[in-house]
C-alpha positions as CSV (number, residue, x, y, z in Angstrom):
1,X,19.4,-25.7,-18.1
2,X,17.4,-25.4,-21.3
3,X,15.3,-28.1,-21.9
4,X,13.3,-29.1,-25.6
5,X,9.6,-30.1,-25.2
6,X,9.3,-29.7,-29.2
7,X,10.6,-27.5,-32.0
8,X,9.7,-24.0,-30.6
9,X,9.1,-24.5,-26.6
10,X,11.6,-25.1,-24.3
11,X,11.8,-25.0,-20.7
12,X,14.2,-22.8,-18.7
13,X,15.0,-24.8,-15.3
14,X,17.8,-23.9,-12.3
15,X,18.9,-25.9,-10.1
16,X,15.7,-24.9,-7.4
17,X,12.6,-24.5,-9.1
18,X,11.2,-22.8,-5.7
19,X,11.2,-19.8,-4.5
20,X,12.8,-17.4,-5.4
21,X,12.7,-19.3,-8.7
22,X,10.3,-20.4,-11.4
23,X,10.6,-23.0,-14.6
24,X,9.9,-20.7,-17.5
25,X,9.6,-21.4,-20.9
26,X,11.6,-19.9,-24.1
27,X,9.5,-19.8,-27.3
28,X,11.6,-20.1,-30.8
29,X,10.1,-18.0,-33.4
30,X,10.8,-15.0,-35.4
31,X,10.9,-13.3,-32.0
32,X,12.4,-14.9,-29.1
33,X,10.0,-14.9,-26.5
34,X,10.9,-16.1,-22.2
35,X,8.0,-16.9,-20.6
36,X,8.2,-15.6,-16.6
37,X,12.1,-14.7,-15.7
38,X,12.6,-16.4,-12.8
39,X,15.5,-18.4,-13.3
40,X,19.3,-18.0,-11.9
41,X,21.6,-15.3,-12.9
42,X,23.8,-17.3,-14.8
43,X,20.4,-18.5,-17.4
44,X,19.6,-15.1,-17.6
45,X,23.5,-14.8,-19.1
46,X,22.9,-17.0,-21.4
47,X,19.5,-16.3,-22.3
48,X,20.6,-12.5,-22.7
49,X,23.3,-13.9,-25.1
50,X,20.9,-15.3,-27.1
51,X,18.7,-12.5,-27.6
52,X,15.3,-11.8,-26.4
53,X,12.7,-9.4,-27.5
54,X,10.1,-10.7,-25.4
55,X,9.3,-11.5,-21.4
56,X,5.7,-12.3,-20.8
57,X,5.3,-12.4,-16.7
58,X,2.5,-14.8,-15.9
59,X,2.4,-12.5,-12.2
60,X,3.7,-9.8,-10.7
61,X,5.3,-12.3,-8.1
62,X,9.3,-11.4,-7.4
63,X,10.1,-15.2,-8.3
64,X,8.2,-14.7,-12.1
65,X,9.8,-11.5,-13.0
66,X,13.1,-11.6,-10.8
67,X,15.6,-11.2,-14.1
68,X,13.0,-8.9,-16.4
69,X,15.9,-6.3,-16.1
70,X,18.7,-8.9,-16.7
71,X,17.4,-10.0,-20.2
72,X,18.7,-7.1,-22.2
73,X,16.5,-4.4,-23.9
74,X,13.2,-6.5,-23.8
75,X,9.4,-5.7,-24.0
76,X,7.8,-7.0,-21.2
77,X,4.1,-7.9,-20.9
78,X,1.6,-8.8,-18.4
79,X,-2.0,-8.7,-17.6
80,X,-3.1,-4.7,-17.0
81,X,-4.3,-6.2,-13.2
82,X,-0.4,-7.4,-12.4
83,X,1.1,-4.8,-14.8
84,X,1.2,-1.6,-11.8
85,X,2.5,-3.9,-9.2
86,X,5.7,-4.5,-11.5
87,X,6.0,-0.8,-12.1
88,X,5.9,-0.3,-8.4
89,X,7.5,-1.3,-5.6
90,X,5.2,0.3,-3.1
91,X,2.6,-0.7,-4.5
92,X,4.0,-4.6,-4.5
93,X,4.6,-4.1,-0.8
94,X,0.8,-2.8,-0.7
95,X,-0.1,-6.3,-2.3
96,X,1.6,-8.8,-0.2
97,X,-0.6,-7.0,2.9
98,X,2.7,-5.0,4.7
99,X,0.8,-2.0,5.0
100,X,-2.6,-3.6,5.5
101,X,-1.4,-5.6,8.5
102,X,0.8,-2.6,10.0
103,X,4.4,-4.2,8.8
104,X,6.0,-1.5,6.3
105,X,9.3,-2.2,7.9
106,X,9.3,-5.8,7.3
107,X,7.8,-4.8,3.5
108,X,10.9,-2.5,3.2
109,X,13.0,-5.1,4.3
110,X,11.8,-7.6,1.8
111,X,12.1,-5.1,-0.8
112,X,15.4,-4.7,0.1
113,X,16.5,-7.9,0.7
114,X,15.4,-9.4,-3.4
115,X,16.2,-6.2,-5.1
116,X,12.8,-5.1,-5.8
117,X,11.7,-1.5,-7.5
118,X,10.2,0.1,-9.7
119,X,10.2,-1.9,-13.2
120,X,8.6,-1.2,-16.6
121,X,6.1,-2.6,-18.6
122,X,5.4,-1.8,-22.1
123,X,2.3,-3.9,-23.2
124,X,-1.1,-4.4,-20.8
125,X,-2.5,-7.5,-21.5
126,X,-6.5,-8.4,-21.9
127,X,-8.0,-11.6,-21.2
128,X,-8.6,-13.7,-24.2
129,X,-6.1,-11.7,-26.5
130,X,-4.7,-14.3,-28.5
131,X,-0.6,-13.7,-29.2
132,X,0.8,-14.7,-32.7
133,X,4.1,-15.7,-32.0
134,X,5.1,-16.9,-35.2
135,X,5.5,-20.5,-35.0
136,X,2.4,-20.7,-31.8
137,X,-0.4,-18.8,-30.7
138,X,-1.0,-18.6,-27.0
139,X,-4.4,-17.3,-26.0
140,X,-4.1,-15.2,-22.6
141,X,-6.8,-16.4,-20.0
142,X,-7.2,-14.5,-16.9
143,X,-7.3,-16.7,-13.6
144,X,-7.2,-14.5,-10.6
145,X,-7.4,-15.7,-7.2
146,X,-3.1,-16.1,-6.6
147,X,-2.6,-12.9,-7.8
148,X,-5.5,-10.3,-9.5
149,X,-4.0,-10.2,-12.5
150,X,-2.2,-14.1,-13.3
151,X,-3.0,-15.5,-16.4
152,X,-2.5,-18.5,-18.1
153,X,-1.4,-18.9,-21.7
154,X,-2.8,-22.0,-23.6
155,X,-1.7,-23.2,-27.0
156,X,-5.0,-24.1,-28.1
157,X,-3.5,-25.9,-31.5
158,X,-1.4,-28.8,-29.3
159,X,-3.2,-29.0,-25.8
160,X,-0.3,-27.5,-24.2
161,X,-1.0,-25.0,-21.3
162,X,1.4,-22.6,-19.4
163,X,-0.4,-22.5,-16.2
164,X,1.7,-20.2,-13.6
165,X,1.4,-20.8,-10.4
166,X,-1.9,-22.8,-11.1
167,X,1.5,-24.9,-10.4
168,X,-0.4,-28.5,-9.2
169,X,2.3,-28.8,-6.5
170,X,1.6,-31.5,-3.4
171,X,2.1,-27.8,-1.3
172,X,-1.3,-26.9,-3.1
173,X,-2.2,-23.1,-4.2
174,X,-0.1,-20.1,-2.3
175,X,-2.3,-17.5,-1.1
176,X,-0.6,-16.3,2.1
177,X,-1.0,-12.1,0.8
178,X,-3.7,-9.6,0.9
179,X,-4.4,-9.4,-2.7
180,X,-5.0,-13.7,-3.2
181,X,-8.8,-14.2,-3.2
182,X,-10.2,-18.0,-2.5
183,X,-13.5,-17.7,-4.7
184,X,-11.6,-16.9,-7.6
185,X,-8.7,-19.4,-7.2
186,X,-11.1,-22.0,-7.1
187,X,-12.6,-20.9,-10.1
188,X,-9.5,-20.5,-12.3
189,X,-8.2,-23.9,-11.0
190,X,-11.6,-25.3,-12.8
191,X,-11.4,-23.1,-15.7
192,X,-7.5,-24.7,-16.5
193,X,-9.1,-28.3,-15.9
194,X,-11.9,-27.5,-18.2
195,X,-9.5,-26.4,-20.8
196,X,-8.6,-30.4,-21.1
197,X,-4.9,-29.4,-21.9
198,X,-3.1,-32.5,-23.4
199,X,0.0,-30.9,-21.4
200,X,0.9,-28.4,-18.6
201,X,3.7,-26.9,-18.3
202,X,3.8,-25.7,-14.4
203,X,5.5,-22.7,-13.3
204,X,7.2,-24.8,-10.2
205,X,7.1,-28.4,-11.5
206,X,7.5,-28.1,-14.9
207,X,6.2,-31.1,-17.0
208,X,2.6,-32.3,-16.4
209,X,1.0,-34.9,-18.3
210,X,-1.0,-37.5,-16.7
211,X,-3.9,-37.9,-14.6
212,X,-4.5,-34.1,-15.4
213,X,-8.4,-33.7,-14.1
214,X,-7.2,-35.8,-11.1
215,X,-4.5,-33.5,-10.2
216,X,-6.4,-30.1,-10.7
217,X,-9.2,-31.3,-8.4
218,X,-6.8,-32.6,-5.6
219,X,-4.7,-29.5,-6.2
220,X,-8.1,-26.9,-5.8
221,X,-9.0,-29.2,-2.8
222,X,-5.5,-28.3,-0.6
223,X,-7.3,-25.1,-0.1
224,X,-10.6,-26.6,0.9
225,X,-8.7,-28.6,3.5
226,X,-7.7,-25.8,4.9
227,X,-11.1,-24.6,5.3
228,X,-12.0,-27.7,7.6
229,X,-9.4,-27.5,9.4
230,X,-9.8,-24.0,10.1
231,X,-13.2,-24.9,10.9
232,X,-12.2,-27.8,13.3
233,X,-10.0,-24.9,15.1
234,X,-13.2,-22.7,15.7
235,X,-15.4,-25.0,18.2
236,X,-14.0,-22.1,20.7
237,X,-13.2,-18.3,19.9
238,X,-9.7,-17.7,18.6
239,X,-7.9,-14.4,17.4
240,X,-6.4,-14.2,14.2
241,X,-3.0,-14.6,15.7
242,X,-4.1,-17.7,17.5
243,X,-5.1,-19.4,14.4
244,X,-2.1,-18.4,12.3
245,X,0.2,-20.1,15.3
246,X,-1.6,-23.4,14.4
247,X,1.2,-23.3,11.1
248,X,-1.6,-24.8,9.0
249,X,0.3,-23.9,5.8
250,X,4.2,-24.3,6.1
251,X,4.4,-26.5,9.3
252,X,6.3,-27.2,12.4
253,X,9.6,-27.9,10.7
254,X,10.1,-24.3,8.9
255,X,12.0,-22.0,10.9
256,X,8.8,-19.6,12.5
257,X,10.6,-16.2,11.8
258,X,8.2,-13.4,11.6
259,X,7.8,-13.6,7.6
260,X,6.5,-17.7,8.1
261,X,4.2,-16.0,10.9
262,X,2.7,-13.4,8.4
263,X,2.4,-15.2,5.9
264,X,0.3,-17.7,8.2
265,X,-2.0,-15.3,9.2
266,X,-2.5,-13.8,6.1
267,X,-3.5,-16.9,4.6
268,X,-6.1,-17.7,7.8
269,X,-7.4,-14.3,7.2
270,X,-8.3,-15.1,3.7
271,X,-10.5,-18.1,4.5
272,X,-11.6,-16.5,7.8
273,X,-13.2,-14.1,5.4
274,X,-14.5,-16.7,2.8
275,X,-16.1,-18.5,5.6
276,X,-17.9,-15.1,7.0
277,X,-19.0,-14.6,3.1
278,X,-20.6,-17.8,3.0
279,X,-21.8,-17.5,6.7
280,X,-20.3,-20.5,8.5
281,X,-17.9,-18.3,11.3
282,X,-18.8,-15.1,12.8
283,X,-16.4,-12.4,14.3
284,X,-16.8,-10.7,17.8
285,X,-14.3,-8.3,19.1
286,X,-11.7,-9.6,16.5
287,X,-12.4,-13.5,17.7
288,X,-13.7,-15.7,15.3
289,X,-16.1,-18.7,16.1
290,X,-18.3,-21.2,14.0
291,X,-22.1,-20.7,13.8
């Protein structure tokens, strides 16, 4: 479903907006330009139809850049910090923490399982870079913390920002891999609220245009939350896999296969190292504890 917000943006919905899928945004100029690919086969059809010259991946993240292949002979950009995890497969795998947390054959197996490999990209981009697409001009603004390298793309001119998976979901901010880093998530959540955008455009719930400084700051505080119950957990030593058991981030009613169960503790690691950083927890013999 293609969907006008005015006379050159326009979002591109499926049916799920979830993963494995993204809303991205198709840009009428004298280029055609998609904004993330993550939509169902059958857009990426039509889109190809159309003619694109353009995909601009907010993330290397399988559901932003899922049809960059399917598009038809397209450039594809993204920031130089996301750019070599879209070249390479093994070195997505190495970002989502497979290796780090001794599960290549699970990594393989997600690999696999989404049709991920090696995948090219032909332009590196910089914060700050400002893109003349004809009829707009997005500025690139780098907000790590999801991923090293996501960026945000603002039309300064009408208030309107493209904000990733800066998403402002009720889930709150995903995390759950080796390369997310809480400080800096944080930190871009309060750079896109100081931006005062008129408009966001989400990469997971599309249209957002009310009560914006409200929703950024309840959004950054899903992770500190987190952080207090975490907290709450550690009036006694627990192990890593203890804590990720607790389900703190998807909950008793997902299935708890053994990807739910990584994810978990990957995302407990991340504030159990946030919390060492800022020295409220220390670690004995892999058992964490608060001070």
């Amino acid at each position: 479903m293609i969907i006008p917000v005015n006379r050159y943006l326009h979002l591109v919905q499926s049916k799920q907006v979830s993963f494995p899928y993204c809303v991205c945004v198709l840009i009428e100029g004298p280029e055609r330009v998609l904004i993330d690919s993550g939509c169902s086969p059958e857009i990426a059809a039509e889109l190809r139809g159309k003619g694109l010259d353009i995909v601009i991946n907010t993330h290397f993240h399988w559901d932003h850049t899922r049809e960059n292949e399917n598009l038809g002979p397209v450039q594809v950009w993204c920031h130089s910090l996301d750019a070599p995890a879209i070249r390479s497969a093994d070195n997505f795998m190495g970002r989502y923490g497979f290796k780090d947390f001794g599960a290549e054959d699970m990594g393989q197996m997600f690999l696999k399982y989404h049709g991920i490999s090696d995948r090219p990209v032909h332009r590196e981009l910089k914060d700050g870079e400002v893109l003349d697409l004809g009829k707009v001009s997005l500025r690139v603004i780098h907000t790590p913390g999801h991923t090293p390298g996501h960026s945000v793309l603002f039309d300064e001119y009408n208030g309107i920002l493209l904000s990733g998976d800066i998403d402002l979901t009720a889930w709150g901010p995903w995390y759950l891999h080796i390369c997310s880093d809480l400080d800096d998530y944080i930190s871009s959540i309060e750079k896109c609220m100081d931006l005062k955008p008129r408009l966001v455009i989400s990469g997971h719930k599309g249209i957002v245009e009310h009560n914006l400084e409200v929703r950024f700051l309840a959004y950054r505080d899903c992770i500190l939350r987190k952080e207090e119950q975490i907290l709450a957990n550690l009036d006694q030593p627990r192990s890593l896999k203890e804590l990720g058991a607790l389900r703190m981030f998807y909950g008793a009613q997902n299935q708890y296969d053994d990807y739910i169960q990584f994810w978990e503790q990957q995302g407990v690691y991340l504030h159990l190292q946030r919390l060492k950083k800022h020295g409220l927890i220390k670690e004995e013999e892999k058992l964490y504890f608060r001070i």
